[in-house]
C-alpha positions in Angstrom: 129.1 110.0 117.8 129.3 106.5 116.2 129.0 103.6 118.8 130.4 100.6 117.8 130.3 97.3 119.7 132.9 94.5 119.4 134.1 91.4 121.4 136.7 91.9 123.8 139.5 90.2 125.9 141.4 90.5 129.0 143.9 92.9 127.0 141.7 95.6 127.4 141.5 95.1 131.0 143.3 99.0 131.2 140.1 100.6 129.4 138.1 98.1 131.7 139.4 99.3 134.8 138.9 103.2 133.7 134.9 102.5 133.7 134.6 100.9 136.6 136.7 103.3 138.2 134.4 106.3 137.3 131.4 104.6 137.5 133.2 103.3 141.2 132.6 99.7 140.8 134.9 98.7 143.7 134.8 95.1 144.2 136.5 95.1 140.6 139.6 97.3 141.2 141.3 95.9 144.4 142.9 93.0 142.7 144.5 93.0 139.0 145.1 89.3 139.2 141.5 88.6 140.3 140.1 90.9 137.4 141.7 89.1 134.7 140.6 86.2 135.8 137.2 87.3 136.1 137.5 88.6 132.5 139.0 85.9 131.2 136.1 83.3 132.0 133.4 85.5 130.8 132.1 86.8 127.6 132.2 90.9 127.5 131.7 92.9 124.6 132.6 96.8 124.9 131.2 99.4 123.2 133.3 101.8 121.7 133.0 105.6 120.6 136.0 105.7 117.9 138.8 104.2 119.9 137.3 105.2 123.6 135.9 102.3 125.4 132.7 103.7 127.2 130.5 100.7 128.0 130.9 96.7 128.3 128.5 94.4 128.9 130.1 91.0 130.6 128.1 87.4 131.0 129.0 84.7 132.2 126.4 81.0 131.0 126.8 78.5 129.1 125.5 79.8 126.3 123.4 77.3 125.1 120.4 77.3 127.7 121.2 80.6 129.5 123.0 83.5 129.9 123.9 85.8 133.0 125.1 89.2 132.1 126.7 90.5 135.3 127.8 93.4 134.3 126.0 96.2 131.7 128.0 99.3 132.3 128.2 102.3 130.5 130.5 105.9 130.9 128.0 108.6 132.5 127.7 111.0 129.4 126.6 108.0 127.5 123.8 106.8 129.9 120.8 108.9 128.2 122.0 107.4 124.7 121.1 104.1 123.7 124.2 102.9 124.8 123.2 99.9 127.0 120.5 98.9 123.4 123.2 98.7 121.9 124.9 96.2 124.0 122.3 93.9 124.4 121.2 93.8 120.9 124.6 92.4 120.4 124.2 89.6 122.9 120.6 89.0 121.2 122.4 89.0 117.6 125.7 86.6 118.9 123.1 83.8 120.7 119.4 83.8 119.2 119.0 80.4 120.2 119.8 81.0 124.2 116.2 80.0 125.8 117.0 82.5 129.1 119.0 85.6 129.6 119.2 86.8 133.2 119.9 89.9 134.6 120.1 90.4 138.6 118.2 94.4 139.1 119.2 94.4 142.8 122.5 96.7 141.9 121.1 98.2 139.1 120.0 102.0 138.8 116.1 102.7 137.6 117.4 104.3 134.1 119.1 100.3 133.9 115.7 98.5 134.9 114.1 100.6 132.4 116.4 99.9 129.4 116.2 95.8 130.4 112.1 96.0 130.3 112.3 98.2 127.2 113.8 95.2 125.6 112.0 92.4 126.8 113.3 91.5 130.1 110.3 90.6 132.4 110.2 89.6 136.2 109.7 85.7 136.7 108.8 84.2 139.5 109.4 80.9 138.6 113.1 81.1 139.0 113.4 82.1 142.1 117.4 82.7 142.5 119.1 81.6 144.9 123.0 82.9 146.1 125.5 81.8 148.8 127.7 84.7 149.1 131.1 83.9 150.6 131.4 85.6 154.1 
């Protein structure tokens, strides 16, 4: 097994879909034209076994001060590999000089908080987010 990470676009949104259906990331797969879209204003970089796509990583910043990733995904049999290491160090390596990178750990499973302290990611409470969700 040789991962490989590389910079992708919304014409993968076929192997896209595929890991967010296993992984059952609904909100993503009720609305094609709403997923391209999504993709297509982000930054997402997929990790690749040979030509299988089994993990992205998607943010969404300016890239210059700060960095959201929204999504950091990876296929099931890869989730005790250093799969989602992999995907950020390729978002540390593409923007060094980013001052923040958030993540948002409500969604997330432990193994994913794990990974994220493991390389650096600490709790702040001086940004205290705040959200307005559509209703």
């Amino acid at each position: 097994m040789e991962l490989k990470v590389k910079k992708i676009n919304v014409g993968e949104i076929p192997d896209i879909k595929k890991i967010y259906q296993e992984k059952q990331y609904e909100r993503y797969l009720f609305n094609d034209y709403r997923l391209y879209d999504t993709f297509r204003n982000s930054v997402t970089f997929g990790l690749f076994d040979g030509k299988k796509m089994v993990g992205l990583i998607r943010l969404v910043g300016d890239f210059q001060y700060m960095i959201f990733i929204e999504d950091l995904i990876t296929l099931d049999e890869y989730s005790h590999t250093d799969a989602k290491k992999l995907l950020i160090e390729e978002v540390f390596d593409r923007y060094p000089k980013v001052e923040k990178i958030y993540c948002n750990l409500k969604f997330r499973s432990k193994e994913t908080a794990i990974v994220y302290e493991e390389m650096g990611f600490v709790y702040e409470e001086e940004n205290k987010l705040l959200v307005r969700n559509k209703e």
